[in-house]
C-alpha positions in Angstrom: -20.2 162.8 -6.0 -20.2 164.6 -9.2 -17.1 166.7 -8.9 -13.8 164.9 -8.2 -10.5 165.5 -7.5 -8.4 167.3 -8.8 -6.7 164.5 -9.9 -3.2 164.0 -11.8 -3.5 164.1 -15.6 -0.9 162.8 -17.6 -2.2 165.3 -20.7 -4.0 167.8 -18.5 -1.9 169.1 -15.5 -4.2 169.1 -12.2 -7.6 168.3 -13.4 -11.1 168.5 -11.8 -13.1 165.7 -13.0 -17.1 165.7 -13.6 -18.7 162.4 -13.4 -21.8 163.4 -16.0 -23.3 159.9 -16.1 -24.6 157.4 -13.9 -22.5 154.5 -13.7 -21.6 152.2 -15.8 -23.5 153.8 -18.7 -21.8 153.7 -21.9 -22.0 153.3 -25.7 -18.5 150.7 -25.6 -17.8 147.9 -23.0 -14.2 148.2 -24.0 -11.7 145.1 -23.2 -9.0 147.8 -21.2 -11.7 149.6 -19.4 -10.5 150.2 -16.2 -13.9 150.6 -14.2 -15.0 147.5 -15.8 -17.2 145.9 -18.3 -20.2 148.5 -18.8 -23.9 147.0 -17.4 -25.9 149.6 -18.9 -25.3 149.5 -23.0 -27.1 152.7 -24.7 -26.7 154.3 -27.6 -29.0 157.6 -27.7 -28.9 160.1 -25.2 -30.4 161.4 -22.0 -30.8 163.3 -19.0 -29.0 162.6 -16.1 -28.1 165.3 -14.0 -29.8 168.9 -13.6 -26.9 171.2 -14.6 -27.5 173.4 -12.0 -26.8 170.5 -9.5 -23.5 169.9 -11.3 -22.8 173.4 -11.2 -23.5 174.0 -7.3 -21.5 170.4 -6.5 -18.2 172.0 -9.0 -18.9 175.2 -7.3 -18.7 173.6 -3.6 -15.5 171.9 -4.9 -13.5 174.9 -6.2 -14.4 176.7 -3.3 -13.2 174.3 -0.7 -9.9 174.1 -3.2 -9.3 177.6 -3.0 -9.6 177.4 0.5 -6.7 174.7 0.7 -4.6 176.9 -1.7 -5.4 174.0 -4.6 -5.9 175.2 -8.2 -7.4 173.2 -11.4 -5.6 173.6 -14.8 -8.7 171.8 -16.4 -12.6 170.7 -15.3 -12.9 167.9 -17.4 -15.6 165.5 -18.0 -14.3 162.5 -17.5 -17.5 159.9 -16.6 -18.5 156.7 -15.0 -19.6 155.9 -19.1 -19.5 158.1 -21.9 -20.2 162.0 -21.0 -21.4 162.6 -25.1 -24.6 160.4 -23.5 -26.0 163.1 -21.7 -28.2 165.4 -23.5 -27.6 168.6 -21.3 -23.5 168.5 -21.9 -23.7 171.7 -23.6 -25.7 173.4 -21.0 -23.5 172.6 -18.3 -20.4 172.7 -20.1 -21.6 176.8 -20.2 -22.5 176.6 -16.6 -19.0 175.7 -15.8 -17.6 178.2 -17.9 -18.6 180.6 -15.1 -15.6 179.4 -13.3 -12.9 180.9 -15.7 -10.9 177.1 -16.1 -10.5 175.6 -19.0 -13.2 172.9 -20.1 -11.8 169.1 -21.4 -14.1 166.6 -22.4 -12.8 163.1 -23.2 -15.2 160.8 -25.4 -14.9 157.9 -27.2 -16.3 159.3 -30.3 -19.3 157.0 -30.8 -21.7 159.4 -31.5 -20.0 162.3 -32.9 -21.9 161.7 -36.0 -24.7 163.7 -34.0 -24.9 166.9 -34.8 -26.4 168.1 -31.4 -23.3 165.8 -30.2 -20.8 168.0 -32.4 -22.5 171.5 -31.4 -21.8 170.8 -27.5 -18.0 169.8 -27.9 -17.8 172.8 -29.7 -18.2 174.7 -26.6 -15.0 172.6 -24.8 -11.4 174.1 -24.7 -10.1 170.7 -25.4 -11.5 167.6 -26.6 -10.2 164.0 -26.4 -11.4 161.5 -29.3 -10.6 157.6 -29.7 -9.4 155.8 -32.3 -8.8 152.5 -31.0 -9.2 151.1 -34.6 -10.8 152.0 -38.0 -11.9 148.3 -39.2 -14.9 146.5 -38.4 -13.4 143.8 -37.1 -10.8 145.2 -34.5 -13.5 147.9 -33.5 -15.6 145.3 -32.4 -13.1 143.3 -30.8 -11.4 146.5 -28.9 -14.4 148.3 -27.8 -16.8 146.2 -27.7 -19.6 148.8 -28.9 -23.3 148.7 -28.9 -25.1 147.1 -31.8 -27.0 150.0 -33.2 -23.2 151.8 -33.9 -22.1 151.9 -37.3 -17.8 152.6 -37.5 -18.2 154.5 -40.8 -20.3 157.0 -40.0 -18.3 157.3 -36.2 -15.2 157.8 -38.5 -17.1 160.4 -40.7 -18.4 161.9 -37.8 -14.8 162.2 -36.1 -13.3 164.0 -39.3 -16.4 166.5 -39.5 -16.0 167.6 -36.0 -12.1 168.1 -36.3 -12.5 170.1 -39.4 -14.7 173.0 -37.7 -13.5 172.5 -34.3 -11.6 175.4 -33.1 -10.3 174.4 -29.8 -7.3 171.4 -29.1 -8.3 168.5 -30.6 -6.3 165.6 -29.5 -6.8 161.5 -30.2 -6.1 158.7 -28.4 -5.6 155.3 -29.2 -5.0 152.8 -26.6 -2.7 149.6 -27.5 -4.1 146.1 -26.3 -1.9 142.9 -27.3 -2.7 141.0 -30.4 -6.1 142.5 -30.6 -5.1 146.1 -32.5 -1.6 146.4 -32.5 -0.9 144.6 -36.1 0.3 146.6 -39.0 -2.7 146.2 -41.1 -4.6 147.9 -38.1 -1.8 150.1 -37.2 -1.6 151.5 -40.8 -5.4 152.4 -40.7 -5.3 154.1 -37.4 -2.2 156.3 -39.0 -4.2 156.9 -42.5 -7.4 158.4 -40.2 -5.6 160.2 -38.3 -3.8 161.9 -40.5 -7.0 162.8 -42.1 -8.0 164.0 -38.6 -5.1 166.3 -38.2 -5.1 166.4 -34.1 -2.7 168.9 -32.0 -1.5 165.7 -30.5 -1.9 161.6 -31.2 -1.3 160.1 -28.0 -1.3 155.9 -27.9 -1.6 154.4 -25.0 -1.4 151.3 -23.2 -3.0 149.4 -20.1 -1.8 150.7 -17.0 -4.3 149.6 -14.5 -6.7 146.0 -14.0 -8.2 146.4 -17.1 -12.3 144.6 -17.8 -11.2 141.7 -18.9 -7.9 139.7 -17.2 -6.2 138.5 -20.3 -6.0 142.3 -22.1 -2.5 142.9 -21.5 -0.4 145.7 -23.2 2.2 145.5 -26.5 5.7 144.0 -25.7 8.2 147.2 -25.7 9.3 146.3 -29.5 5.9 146.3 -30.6 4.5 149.3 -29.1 8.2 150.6 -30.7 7.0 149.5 -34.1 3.4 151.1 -33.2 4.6 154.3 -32.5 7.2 154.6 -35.3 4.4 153.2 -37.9 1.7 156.2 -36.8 4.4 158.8 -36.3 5.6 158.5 -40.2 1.7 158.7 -41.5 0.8 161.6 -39.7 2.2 165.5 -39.5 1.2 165.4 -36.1 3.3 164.9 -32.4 2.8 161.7 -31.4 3.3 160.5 -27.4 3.4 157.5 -25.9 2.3 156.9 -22.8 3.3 153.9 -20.7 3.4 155.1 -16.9 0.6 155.8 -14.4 -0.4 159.4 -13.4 1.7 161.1 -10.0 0.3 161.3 -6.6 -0.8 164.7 -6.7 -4.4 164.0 -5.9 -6.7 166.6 -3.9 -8.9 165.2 -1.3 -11.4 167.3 1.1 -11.9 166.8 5.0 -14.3 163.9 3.7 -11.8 161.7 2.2 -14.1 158.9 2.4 -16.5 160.2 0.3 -13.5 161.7 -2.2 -11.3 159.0 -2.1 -15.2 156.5 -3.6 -15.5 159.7 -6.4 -12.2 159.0 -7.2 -12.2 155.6 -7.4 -15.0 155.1 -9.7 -13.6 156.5 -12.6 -10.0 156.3 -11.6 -8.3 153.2 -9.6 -5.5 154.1 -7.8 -2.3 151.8 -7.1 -1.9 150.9 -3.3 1.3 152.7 -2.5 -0.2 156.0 -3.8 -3.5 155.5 -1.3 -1.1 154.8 1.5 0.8 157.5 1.2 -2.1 160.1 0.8 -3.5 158.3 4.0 0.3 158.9 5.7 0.2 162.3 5.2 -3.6 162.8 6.6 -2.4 160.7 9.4 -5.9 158.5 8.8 -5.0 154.7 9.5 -5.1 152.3 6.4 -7.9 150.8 8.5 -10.6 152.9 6.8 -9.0 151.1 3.4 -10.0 147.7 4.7 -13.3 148.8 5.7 -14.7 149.6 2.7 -13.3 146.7 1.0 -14.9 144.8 3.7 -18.3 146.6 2.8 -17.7 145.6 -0.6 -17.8 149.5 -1.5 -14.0 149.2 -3.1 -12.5 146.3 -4.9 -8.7 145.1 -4.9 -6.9 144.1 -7.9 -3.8 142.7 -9.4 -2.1 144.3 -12.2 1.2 143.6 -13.5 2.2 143.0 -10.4 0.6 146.1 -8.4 -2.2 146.1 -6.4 -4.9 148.5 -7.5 -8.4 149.6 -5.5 -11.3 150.5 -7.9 -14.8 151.5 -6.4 -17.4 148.2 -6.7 -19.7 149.7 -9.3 -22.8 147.3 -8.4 -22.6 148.9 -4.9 
């Protein structure tokens, strides 16, 4: 499915997601990913989806919302891989317009140095960049991006695009243990983004099974020492945020087919999926099928278990 949720944002209320790109299609395999490492590496973009299709499927979805009395603070494009990929972005981010929510895009930023890239965000309500790190060295180690990608003109890029963008422009910058949570690193994340000026700097750590098992998040005094570093370089707000979303998530009559949309861009811990399952009164025996099928995964992560959809399936 396309359209998902609404689903529990931690920045963005109750938020529709729109799955743009065919999994796992991205410009980064980064280390934290929580869908996994990314099997499809590209760095110029295509078309995916007709935007009509993703129209009609986010049109189906609203209306069986309103039905249910459910509302959508945000549609956001929130992919399998990096939305910025797909070539028709802008078109459908104007088809969805139609719908009178407000449009979020969340991107990694590797290819805002494109100008076509640049015009489509333009269009958003609310845009989401990363800036895991600024230096060769830790960008390659953190995000793992594909070989054609220079950081330099990504960073040039970013600060174009935030000095003529009109709507919120927030960052993000997720923390990963002793890969780009030193000062030296710290101190040039802080230096570009108080070049980038956003609404809102959030850092971020880990909270679910991240690509790779030994990415864990900063001890509580360093991600202390990270967030008091970046907050005295820049004339911004900056958040922290440490904790998994709510349990606020929307599901149709076909959970089944919900509950895999969700899960492929979103793993969800297994208390919350019990209790969504409790209150449907649908038996946790629908759970084990599908890991049995090999459709969902299970995971271990800091102590939780986690179900993520198998992306080879």
């Amino acid at each position: 499915m396309i359209a998902f949720g609404p689903i529990p944002s931690r920045r963005l209320g109750q938020s529709l997601g729109i799955n743009n790109i065919p999994p796992k299609t991205c410009s980064y395999s980064c280390v934290y990913c929580q869908i996994g490492r990314t099997n499809k590496m590209q760095a110029s973009r295509s078309k995916f989806y007709d935007p009509k299709d993703i129209f009609l499927e986010t049109k189906l979805k609203i209306n069986d919302m309103n039905a249910k009395g459910e509302k959508a603070d945000y549609i956001t494009f929130v992919a399998d891989g990096e939305p910025t990929l797909d070539i028709n972005l802008g078109a459908e981010i104007e088809f969805l317009k139609q719908f009178d929510i407000k449009i979020a895009v969340i991107t990694n930023a590797s290819l805002l140095w494109m100008d076509d890239v640049k015009r489509d965000l333009m269009k958003a309500d609310w845009v989401s960049i990363k800036v895991d790190a600024v230096d060769f060295d830790a960008w390659y180690k953190v995000d793992r991006p594909h070989g054609n990608l220079d950081i330099e003109r990504i960073k040039k890029g970013s600060l174009d695009f935030a000095q003529c963008y009109k709507g919120v422009l927030v960052t993000e910058t997720m923390l990963a243990s002793g890969i780009n949570d030193n000062k030296e690193c710290l101190d040039g994340i802080g230096m570009h983004l108080a070049k980038i000026k956003p609404a809102k700097a959030y850092i971020l750590v880990p909270t679910r099974p991240p690509a790779e098992s030994n990415v864990k998040r900063p001890s509580t005094s360093k991600l202390k020492e990270a967030f008091n570093s970046i907050r005295t370089m820049v004339d911004v707000e900056v958040e922290c945020i440490t904790e998994d979303e709510g349990e606020s998530f929307f599901f149709a009559d076909d959970i089944i087919n919900d509950l895999l949309s969700i899960l492929s861009v979103h793993p969800v811990r297994e208390e919350v999926i019990d209790k969504l399952l409790n209150k449907r009164k649908i038996n946790k025996k629908v759970i084990d099928d599908l890991v049995k099928k090999g459709l969902i995964k299970e995971f271990i992560y800091e102590n939780r278990k986690f179900y993520r959809k198998n992306q080879e399936k």
